[in-house]
MARLOLUM-931983 format. One record per residue (C-alpha): residue number from 0; y, z negated, x negated; residue in one letter. Coordinates in Angstrom, 2 decimals. Layout:
N
  lumgu       py       pz       px  fimar
    NUM        Y        Z        X      A
...
//
This chain:
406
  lumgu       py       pz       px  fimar
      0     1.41   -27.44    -6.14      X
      1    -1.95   -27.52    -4.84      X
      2    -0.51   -27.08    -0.80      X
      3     0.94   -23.94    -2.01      X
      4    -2.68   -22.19    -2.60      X
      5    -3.95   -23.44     0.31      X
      6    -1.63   -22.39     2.38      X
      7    -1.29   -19.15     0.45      X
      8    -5.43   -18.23     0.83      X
      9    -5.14   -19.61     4.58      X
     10    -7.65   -22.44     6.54      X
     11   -10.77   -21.36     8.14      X
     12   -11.20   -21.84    11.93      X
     13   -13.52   -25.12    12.45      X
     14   -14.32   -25.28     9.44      X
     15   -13.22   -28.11     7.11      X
     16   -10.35   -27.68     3.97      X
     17   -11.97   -28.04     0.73      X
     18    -8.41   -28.84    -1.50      X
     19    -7.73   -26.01    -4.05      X
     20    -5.62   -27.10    -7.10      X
     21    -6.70   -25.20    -9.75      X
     22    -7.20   -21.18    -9.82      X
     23   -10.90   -21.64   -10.65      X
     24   -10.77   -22.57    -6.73      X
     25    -8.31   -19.83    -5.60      X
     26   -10.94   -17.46    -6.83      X
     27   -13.81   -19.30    -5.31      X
     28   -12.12   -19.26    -2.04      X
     29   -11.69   -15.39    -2.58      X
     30   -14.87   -14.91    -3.55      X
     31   -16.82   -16.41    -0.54      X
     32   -14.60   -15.26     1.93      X
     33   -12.84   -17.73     5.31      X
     34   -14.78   -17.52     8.96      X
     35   -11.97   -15.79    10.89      X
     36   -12.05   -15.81    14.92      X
     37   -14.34   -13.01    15.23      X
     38   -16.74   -14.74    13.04      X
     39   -16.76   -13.02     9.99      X
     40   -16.75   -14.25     6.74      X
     41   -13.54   -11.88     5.08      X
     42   -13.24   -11.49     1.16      X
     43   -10.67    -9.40    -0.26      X
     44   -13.06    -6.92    -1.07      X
     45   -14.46    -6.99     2.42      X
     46   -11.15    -6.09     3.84      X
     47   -10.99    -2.95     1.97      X
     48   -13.75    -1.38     4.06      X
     49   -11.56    -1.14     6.85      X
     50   -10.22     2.37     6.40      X
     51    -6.60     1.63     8.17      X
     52    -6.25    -1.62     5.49      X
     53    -7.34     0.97     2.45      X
     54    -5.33     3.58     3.35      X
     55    -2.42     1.62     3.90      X
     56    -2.67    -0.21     1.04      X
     57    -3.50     2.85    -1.24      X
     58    -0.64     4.91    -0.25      X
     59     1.82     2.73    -0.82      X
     60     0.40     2.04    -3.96      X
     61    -0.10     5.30    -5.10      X
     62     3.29     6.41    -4.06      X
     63     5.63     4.29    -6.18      X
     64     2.98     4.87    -8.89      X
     65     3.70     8.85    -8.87      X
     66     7.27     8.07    -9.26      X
     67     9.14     8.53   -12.42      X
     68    10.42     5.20   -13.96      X
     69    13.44     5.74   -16.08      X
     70    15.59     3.72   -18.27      X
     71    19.10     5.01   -18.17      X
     72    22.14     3.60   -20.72      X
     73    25.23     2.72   -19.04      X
     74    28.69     2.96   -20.49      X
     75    31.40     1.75   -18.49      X
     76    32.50     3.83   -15.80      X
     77    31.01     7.11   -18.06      X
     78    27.85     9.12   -17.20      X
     79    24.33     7.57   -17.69      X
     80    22.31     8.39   -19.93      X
     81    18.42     8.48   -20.31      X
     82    17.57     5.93   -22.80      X
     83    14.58     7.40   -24.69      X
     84    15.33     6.06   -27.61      X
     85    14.77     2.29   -26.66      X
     86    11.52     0.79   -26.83      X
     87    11.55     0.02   -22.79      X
     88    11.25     3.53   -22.05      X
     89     7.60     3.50   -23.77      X
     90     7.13     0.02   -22.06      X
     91     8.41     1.32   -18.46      X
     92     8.17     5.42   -18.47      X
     93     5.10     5.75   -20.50      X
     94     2.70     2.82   -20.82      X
     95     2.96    -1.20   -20.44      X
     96    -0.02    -1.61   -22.88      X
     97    -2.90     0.30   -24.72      X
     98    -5.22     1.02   -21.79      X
     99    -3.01     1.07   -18.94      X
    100    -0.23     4.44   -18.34      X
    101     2.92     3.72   -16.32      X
    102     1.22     5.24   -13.10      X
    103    -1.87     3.15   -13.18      X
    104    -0.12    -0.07   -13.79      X
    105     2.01    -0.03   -10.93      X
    106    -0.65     1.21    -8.86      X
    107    -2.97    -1.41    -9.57      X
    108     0.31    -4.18    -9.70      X
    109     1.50    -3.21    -6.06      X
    110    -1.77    -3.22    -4.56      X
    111    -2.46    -7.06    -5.80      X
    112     1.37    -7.99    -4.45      X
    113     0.37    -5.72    -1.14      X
    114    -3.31    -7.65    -0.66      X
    115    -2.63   -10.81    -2.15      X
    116     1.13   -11.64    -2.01      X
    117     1.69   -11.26    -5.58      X
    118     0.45    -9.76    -9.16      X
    119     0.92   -11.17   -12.33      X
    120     1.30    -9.82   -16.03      X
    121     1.70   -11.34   -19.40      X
    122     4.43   -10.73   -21.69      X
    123     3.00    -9.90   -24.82      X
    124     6.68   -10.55   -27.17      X
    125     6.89    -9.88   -30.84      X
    126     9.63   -10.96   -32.91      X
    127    11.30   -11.43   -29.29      X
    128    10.91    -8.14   -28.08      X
    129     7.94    -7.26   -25.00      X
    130     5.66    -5.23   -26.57      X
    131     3.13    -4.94   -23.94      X
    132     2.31    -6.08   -20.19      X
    133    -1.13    -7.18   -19.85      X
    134    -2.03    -7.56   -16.29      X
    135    -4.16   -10.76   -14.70      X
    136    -6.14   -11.75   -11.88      X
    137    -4.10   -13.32    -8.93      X
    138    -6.72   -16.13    -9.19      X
    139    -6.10   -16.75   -12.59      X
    140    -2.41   -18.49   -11.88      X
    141    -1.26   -21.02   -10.11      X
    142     2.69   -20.87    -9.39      X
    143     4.43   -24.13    -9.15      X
    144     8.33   -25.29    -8.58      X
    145     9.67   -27.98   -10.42      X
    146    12.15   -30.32    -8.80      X
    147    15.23   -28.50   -10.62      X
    148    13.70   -25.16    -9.59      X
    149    12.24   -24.11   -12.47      X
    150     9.03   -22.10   -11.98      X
    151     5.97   -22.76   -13.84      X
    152     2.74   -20.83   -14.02      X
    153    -0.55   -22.19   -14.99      X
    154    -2.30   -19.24   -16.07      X
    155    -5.91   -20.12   -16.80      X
    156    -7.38   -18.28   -19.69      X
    157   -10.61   -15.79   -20.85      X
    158   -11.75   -19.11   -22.06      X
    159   -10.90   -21.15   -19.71      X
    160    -8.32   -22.64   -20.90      X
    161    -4.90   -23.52   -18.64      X
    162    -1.64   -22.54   -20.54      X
    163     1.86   -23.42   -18.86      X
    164     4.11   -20.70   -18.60      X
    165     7.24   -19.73   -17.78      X
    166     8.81   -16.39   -16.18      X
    167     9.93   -15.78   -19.95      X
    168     6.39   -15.22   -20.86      X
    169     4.49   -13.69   -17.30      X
    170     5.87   -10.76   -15.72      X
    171     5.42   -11.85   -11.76      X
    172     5.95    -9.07    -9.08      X
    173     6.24   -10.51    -5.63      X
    174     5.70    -9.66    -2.04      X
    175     7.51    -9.71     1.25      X
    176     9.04   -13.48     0.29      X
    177     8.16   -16.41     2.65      X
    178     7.71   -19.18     0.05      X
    179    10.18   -19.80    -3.02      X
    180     7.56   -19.19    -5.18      X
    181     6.00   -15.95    -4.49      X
    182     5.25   -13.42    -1.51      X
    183     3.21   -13.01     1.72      X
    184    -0.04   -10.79     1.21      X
    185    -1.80    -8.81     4.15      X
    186    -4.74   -10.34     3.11      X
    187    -3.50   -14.18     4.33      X
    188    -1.30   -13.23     7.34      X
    189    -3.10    -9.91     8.80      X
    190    -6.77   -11.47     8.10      X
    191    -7.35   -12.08    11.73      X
    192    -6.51    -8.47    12.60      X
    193    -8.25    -7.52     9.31      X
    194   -11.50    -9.38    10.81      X
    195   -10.93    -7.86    14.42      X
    196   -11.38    -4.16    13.49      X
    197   -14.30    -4.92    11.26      X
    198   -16.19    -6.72    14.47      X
    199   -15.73    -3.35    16.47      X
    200   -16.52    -1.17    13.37      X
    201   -19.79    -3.37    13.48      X
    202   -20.21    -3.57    16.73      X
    203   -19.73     0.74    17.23      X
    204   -22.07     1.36    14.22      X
    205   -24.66    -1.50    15.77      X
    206   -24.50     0.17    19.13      X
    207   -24.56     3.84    18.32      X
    208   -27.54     2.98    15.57      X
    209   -29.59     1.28    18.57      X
    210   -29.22     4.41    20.11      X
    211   -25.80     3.41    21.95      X
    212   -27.49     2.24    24.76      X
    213   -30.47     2.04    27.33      X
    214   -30.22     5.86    28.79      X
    215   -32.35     4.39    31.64      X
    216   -34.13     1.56    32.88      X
    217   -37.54     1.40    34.84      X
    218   -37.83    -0.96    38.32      X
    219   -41.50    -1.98    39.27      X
    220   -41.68    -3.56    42.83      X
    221   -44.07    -6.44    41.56      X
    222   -45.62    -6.79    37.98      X
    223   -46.63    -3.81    35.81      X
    224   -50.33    -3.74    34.87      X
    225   -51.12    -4.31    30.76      X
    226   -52.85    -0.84    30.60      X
    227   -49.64     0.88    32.12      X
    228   -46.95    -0.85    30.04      X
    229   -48.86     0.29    27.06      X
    230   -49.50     4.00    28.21      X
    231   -45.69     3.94    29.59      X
    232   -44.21     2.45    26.00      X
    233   -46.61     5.08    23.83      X
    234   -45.43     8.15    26.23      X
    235   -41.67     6.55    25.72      X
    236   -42.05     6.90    21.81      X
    237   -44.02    10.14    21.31      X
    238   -43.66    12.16    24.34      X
    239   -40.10    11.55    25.34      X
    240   -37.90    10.79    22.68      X
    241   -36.03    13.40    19.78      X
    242   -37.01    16.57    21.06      X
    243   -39.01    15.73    23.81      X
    244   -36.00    13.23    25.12      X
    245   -35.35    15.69    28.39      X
    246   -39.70    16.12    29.37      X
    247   -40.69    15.60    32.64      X
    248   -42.32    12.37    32.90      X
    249   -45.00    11.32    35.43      X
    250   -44.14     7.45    36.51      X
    251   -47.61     5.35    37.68      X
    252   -47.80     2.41    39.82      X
    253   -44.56     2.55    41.60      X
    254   -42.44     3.02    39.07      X
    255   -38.59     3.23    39.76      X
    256   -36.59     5.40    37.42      X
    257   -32.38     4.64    37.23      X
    258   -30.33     6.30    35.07      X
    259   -27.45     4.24    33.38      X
    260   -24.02     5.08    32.70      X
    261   -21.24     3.11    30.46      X
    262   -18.97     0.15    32.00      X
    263   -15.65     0.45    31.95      X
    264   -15.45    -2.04    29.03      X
    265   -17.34     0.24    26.93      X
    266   -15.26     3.44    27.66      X
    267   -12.33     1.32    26.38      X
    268   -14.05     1.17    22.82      X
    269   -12.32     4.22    21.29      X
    270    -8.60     2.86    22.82      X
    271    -9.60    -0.74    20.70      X
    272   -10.03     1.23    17.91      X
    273    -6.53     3.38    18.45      X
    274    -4.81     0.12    18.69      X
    275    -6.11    -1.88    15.32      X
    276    -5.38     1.19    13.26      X
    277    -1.73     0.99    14.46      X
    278    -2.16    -2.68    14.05      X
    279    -3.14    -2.79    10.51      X
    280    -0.24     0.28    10.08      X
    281     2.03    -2.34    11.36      X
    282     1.33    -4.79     9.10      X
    283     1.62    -2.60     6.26      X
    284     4.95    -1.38     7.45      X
    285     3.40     2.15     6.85      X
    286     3.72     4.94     9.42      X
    287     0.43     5.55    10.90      X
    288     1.08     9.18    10.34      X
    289     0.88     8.24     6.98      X
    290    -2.80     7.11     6.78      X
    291    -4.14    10.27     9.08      X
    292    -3.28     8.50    12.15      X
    293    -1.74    11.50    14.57      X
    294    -2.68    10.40    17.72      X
    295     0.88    10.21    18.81      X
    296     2.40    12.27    16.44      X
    297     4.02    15.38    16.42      X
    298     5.71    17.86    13.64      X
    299     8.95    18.84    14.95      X
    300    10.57    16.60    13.30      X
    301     8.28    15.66    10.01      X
    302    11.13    15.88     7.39      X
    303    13.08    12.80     8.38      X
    304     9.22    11.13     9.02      X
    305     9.04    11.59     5.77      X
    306    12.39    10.22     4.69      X
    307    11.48     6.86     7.03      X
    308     8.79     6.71     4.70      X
    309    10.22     6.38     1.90      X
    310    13.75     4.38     2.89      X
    311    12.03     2.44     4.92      X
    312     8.54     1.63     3.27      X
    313     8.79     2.75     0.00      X
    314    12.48     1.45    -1.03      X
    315    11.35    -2.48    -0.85      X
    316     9.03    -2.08    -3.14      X
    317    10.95     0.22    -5.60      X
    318    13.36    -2.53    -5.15      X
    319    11.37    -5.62    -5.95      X
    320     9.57    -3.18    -9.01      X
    321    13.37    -2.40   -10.42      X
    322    14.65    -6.04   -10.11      X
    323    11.91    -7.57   -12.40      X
    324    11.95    -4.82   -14.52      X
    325    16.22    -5.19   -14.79      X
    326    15.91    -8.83   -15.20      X
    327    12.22    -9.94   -16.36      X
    328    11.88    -7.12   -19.25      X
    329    14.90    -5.31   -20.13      X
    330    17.97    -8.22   -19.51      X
    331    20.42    -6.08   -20.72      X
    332    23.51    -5.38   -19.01      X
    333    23.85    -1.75   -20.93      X
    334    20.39    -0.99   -19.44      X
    335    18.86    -0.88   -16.26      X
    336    15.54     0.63   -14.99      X
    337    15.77     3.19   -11.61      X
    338    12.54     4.70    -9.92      X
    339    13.39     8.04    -9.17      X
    340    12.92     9.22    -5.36      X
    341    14.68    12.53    -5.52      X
    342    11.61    14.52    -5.32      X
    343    10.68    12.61    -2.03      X
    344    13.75    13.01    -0.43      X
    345    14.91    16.34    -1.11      X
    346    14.57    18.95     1.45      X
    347    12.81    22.46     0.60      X
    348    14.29    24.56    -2.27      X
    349    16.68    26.63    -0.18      X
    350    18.15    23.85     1.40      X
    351    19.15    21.90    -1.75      X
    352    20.50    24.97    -3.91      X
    353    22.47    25.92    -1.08      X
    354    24.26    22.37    -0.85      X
    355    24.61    22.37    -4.45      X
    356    26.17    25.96    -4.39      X
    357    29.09    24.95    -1.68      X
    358    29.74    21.58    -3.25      X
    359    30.09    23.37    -6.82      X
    360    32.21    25.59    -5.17      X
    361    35.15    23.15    -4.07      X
    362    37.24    21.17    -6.33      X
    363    35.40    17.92    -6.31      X
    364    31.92    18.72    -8.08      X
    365    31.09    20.29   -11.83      X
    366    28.09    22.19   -12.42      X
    367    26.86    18.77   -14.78      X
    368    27.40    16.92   -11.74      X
    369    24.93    18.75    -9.76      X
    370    22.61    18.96   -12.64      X
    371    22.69    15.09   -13.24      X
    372    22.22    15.13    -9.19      X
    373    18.65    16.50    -9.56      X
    374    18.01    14.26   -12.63      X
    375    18.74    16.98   -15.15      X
    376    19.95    16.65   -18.59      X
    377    23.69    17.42   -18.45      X
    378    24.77    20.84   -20.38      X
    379    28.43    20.75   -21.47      X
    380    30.69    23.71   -21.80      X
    381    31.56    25.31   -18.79      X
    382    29.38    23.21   -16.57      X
    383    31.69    20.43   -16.98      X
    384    34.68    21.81   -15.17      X
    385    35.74    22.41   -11.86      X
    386    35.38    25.66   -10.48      X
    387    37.89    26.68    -7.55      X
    388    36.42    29.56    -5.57      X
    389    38.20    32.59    -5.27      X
    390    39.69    32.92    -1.90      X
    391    41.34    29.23    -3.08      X
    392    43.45    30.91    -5.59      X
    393    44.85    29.25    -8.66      X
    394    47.42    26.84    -8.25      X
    395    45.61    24.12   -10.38      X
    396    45.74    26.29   -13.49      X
    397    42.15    26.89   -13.40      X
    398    41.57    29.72   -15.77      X
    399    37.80    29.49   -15.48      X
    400    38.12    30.52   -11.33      X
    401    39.58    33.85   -12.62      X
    402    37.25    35.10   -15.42      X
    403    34.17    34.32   -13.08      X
    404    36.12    36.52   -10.04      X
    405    36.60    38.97   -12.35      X
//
């Protein structure tokens, strides 16, 4: 569907389309980069120097990398069980392939989706089981829709080859969705903003390494002689500059000395830079707390900061991570896949043993119950019944309220 990659990279500003219908030209087109507004040529890789895109990118990344990625067994209505026993808990909790851990494959997957819109994988099946998920270049496929809404991927090979695919053979994690056939990168929709900050990043490095500006500026009433603008340029250089910058200097021939002092547009630079780091933070959907940007913020209230972080832009992409896990790998309804955010959302250690003791000390929770709570192994025994609390007495016939009063 060759409209599909060209509207997925994005069209230049006054320049002409060159058609892309093959993913030898996707990567071309990535490669050399699209003139955006502020006249900058921006490549993927160029984006990445803009520390707001980086950091957003990276954290989001690296935080549903850190998390654990269980496979829990289902029975019924009965408790779940970790399923370390199955071969998808080595695929999904310990490594997708031989060179790759758990962590560093979804780190590497989400940033593509983040960047690009979408990251790809091949299923690597033997005797109809994935063994391994090999992970490609976005530029190496080319997603297309078939007129019964099929999918088909055109994944173009180490040598060069194009093999047809379908989603029972490449493992396809998506973006935020605006097409049918895959999602919405920062990289295509946020380039302009992307482009922006770069041109002041330029611009502030270009102006501060010219020496940020003209500290003064000489007036002559008529023309400066030959012999003074040399003797005034040599005394500029060696007698009035580093060191020497604050030297009395002796002016000749009616010289006019006039100090300078910065416009109002150029006192504004540091507030442009404020507002593209919330910018690319926006796009994101990533606090800007959460890539060092405190301008604004404060710590009274940093706990449920950092639970917005996580229900709000973590929890899509758990979401999107456990749904083609569920139904691109494991397809089994006594199995599912769940990324584990308890450690993100818990509060200190106080708090949570302090909830757990009152609500294992009413009829309604059992000691497992709490365990399985915190993602612990369940125990058995005693910890499997409910405990009344003393001042309750012992109308239920609760023998096990008694002995522990005692």
């Amino acid at each position: 569907m060759p409209g599909l990659i060209s509207r997925m990279v994005g069209a230049p500003r006054n320049l002409e389309i060159s058609e892309i219908t093959t993913s030898g030209d996707l990567a071309e087109r990535l490669r050399r980069g699209e003139k955006t507004w502020a006249g900058l040529d921006l490549t993927v890789q160029r984006a990445l120097t803009v520390g707001p895109v980086f950091a957003a990118v990276r954290v989001i990344a690296e935080d549903i990398a850190k998390l654990p990625f269980v496979v829990y067994r289902r029975d019924g209505d009965g408790p779940k069980e970790r399923a370390r026993d199955t071969e998808f808990w080595r695929l999904i909790h310990d490594r997708p392939n031989t060179f790759m851990t758990s962590q560093q494959f979804r780190e590497y997957m989400t940033a593509q989706a983040m960047l690009l819109g979408n990251a790809y994988a091949l299923k690597v099946t033997v005797r109809g089981q994935i063994r391994e998920l090999l992970p490609l270049l976005p530029s190496q496929v080319r997603v297309e829709q078939l007129p019964d809404f099929q999918v088909i991927y055109h994944v173009t090979m180490g040598d060069g080859s194009v093999e047809r695919m379908t989603s029972r053979e490449v493992f396809h994690l998506p973006g935020y969705r605006l097409e049918m056939t895959g999602g919405a990168g920062i990289f295509k929709y946020a380039r302009q903003t992307i482009a922006h900050t770069l041109a002041v990043e330029q611009f502030g490095a270009t102006y501060f390494g010219n020496g940020a500006k003209p500290s003064a500026v000489f007036k002559h009433p008529e023309t400066l002689s030959d012999e003074a603008y040399e003797r005034l340029k040599t005394d500029l250089r060696s007698d009035f500059s580093g060191d020497q910058a604050n030297a009395t200097m002796l002016l000749e021939e009616g010289l006019d000395y006039a100090p300078t002092s910065l416009t109002n547009e150029e006192s504004q630079f540091t507030d442009t830079r404020i507002f593209l780091v919330e910018e690319c933070a926006r796009w994101a959907r990533v606090a800007p707390h959460k890539i060092s940007h405190l301008y604004r913020s404060t710590f009274s209230n940093i706990e449920h900061q950092a639970i917005e972080h996580v229900t709000d832009t973590l929890m899509p992409w758990a979401q999107r991570w456990e749904d083609v896990y569920n139904l691109g790998v494991i397809n089994d309804p006594t199995l599912y896949a769940e990324l584990l955010f308890d450690a993100l959302l818990r509060g200190d250690t106080k708090s949570q043993y302090e909830a757990l003791r009152i609500a294992t000390g009413r009829p309604w929770l059992k000691g497992d119950e709490a365990r399985r709570a915190l993602n612990l192994e369940p125990l058995g025994g005693d910890m499997d019944e409910v405990v009344l609390p003393n001042n309750a007495g012992n109308e239920g016939g609760n023998p096990r309220s008694e002995e522990r009063g005692a």
